[in-house]
N, C-alpha and C positions, 0 to 999 in steps of 0.2 A: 984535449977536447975530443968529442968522440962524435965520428962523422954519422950521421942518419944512412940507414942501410933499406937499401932498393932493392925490392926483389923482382927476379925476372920478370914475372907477372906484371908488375908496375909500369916496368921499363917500357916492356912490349905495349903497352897501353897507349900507352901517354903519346908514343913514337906514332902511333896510328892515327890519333886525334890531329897532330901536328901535320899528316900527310894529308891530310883531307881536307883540313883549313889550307891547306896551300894548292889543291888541285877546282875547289868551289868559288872561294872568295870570302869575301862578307856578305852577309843576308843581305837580300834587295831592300831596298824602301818599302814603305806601306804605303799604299795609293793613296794618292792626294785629293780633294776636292775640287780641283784645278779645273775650271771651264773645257781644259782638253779634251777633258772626258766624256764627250754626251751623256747625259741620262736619258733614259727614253722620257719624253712627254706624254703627260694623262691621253693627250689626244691621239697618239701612236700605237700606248699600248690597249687601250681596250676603245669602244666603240662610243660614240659621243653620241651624245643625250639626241643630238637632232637626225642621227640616223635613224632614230627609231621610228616605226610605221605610228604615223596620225591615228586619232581617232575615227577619223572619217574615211580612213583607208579598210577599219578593221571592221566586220557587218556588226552592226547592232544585234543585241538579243529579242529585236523585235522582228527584222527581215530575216534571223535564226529562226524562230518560230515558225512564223510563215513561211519558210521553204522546207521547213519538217515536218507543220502537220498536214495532216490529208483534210482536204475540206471536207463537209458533210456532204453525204449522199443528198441529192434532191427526194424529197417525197414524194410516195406515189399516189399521197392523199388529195384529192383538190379540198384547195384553204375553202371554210365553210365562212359565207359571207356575216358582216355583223349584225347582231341582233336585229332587226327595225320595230320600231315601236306601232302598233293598228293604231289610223287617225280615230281619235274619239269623234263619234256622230255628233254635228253643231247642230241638228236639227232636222226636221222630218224631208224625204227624199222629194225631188222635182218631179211631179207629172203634169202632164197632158191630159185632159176631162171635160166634157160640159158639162157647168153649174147650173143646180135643181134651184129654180125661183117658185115661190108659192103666191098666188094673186088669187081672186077672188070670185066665185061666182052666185050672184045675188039672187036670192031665191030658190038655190037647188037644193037645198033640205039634206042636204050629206049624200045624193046619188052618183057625185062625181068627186069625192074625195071626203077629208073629215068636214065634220058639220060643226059649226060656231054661230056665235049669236046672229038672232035676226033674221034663222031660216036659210043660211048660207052655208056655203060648203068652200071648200080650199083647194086649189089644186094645181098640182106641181107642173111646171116648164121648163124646158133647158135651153140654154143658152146656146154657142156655137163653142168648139173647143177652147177651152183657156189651161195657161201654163200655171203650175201654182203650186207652192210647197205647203202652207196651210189652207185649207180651202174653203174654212170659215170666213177670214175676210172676203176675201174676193165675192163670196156670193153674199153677203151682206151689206159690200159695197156696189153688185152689179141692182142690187135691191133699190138703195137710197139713191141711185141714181139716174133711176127711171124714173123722167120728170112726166110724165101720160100718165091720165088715168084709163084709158084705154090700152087696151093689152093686145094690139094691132086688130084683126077680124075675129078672133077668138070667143069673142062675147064675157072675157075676162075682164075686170076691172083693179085698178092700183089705187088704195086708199092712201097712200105713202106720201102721192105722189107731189105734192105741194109740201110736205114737210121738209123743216132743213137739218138734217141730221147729219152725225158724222160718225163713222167706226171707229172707237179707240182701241179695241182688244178684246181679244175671250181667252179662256182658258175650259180646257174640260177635264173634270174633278170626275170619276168612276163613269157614270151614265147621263151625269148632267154637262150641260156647256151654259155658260155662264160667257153673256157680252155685255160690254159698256161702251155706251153711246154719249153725243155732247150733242146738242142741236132742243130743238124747238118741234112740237107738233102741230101741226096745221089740218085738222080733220072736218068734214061736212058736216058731221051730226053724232048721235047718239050711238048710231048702228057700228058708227067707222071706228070705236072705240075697241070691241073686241076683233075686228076687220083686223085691227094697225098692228093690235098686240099678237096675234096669232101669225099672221102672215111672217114678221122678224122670226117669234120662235120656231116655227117649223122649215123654216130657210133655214135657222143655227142648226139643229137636230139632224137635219138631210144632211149638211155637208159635213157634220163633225161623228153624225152616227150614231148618236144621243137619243136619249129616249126622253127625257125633260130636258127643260131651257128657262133660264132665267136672264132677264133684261133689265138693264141697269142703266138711267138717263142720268147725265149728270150730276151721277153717284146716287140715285135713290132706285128705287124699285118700282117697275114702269106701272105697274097696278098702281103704285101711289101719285105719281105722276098723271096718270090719264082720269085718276078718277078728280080731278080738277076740271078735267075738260067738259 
């Protein structure tokens, strides 16, 4: 039988592996699982959730804002105040005035004012000052409320002056004034008829500035009214 043949090459090999396993050992173990071993914990090796800065540590993007923007310049304009509305006028202004009263004097033919029936003439007086926004009433009612027929020394006469009348209102329509009365007439005679009617209208006319004047008793037309009388 024929021996297997080694060549130097082999020899020298083999002889080397053999010196090396005997100068090392056998391989170590592979590391075990073993508790021995710490593993780092989550909490060791990186930074835990609760170190992290709050929300309430870190500035909002609102106190951001406001510490980088610039406020507005103030203006050099002065703010112009707001609109106001002009009060609409409720009706004619307050003054101070004496009221023209018209009374009567019997017999003078129109040389001391206008002339109306019977040979008579009209003529105007004033009062003492009165306060007053319309100045029709007032002198219509300083009128029906002079209860004399005397018109103090004057040698004037008041035909009115037993009547019980009362002012309800005028209006003035372009050049006329137009008033309504409620009351009763109580006159002397024949004469006192155009006396009654004339002496109202030209009282309305003086204070309203009217150039005609119509009068109106308890809704009708005082011509209609007095010619019952």
């Amino acid at each position: 039988m024929a021996r297997p043949r080694f060549s130097a090459l082999t020899v020298f090999g083999l002889g080397s592996l053999i010196f090396l396993t005997g100068c090392f050992g056998p391989p170590a173990p592979a590391p075990s699982s073993s508790p021995a071993a710490p593993t780092p914990t989550a909490s060791s090796a990186s930074p835990s959730k609760t170190a992290t800065p709050t929300s309430t540590a870190t500035p909002t993007s609102t106190a951001s804002t406001s510490a980088t923007t610039p406020a507005a310049p103030p203006s050099s304009a002065p703010a112009s105040p707001p609109p106001t509305q002009e009060p609409t006028p409720t009706g004619l202004p307050e003054q101070t005035a004496p009221l023209t009263i018209y009374y009567v004097a019997v017999g003078d033919n129109g040389r001391s004012g206008p002339a109306i029936g019977c040979g008579d003439s009209l003529v105007a007086t004033t009062t003492a000052p009165v306060t007053f926004t319309d100045q029709v009433g007032p002198s219509i009612g300083a009128l029906l409320a002079n209860k004399s027929r005397d018109v103090g020394q004057s040698g004037l006469i008041n035909v009115l002056y037993q009547s019980s009348l009362t002012y309800l209102g005028g209006e003035l329509n372009g050049s006329t004034i137009t008033i309504s009365l409620s009351g009763q007439f109580m006159l002397g005679g024949v004469c006192d008829i155009p006396r009654a009617k004339a002496q109202l209208e030209y009282t309305a006319m003086a204070a309203s500035g009217a150039t005609s004047a119509q009068v109106y008793v308890n809704g009708r037309p005082i011509d209609e009214v007095l010619s019952q009388k």
